[in-house]
Structures are given as structure tokens and as C-alpha cells.
N, C-alpha and C positions, 0 to 999 in steps of 0.2 A: 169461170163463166166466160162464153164467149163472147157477150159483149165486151163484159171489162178491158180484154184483149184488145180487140178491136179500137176500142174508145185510148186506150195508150198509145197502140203506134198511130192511130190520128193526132193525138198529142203531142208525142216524139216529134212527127211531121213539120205539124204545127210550131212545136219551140224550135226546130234547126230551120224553119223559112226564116223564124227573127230573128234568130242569131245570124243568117245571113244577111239581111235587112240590117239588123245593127253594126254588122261586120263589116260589111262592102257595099251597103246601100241597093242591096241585091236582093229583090224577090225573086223565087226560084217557080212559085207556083206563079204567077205571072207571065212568070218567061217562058213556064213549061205550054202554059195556057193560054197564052194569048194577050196578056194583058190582066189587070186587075180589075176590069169593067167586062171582061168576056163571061156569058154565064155559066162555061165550065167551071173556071176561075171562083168564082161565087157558088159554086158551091160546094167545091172543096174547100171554101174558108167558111163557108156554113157547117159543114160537117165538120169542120176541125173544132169550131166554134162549141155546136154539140157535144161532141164530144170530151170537150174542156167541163162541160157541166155535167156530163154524166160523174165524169172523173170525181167533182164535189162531192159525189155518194159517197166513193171508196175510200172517205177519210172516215166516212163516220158509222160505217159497217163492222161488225167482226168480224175476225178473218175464222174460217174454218178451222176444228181443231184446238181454236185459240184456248185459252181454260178447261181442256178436255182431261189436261193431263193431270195428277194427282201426285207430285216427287214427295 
């Protein structure tokens, strides 16, 4: 599904700005933005934000195929 995609590498995103943050005290989407108060800023940490929750589905879905099989 092309959400799910989507909702991951926002996520990806999202977990390497805090590893950078907690790395080198380093926002990246900040920096790329303007700031952490600019509204580009805000909403790429809304979408990332989103998309962390959609990601909450993907635990509790089954996966396609999953028990189709009969060895």
C-alpha cells in the first residue's frame, strides 16, 4: 500500500532528525527550514508526527499472504 510507504520514510525521516538532535544537538529539518517555529517546519513535523500514527496500524494488521500457505 502506498500509503504505508510513504508513512515509513516519513518515519525514517522523522527517527534520523533525533538521532541527529540527540547526536549533535542538531535539528536538520530546522535547519533545512527555517527554524522550528517556521510553518514549513511545522509541518513537516506534523506529517512526520502522522505518520508515526499511521505506522501504529502496521503492527496490528496482517501481512498479505501471511497463513495462505499450507507446508
Amino acid at each position: 500500500m502506498a500509503l504505508d510507504r510513504i508513512s515509513l520514510v516519513l518515519v525514517i525521516i522523522g527517527a534520523l532528525n533525533w538521532l541527529s538532535v540527540g547526536l549533535f544537538q542538531f535539528d536538520a529539518v530546522a535547519w533545512l527550514f527555517g527554524g522550528q517555529t517556521a510553518l514549513i517546519s511545522r509541518i513537516v513535523y506534523t506529517l512526520v508526527g502522522v505518520a508515526g500514527l499511521w505506522s501504529i496500524s502496521m503492527l496490528f494488521r496482517e501481512r498479505e499472504g501471511e497463513g495462505a500457505r499450507e507446508d
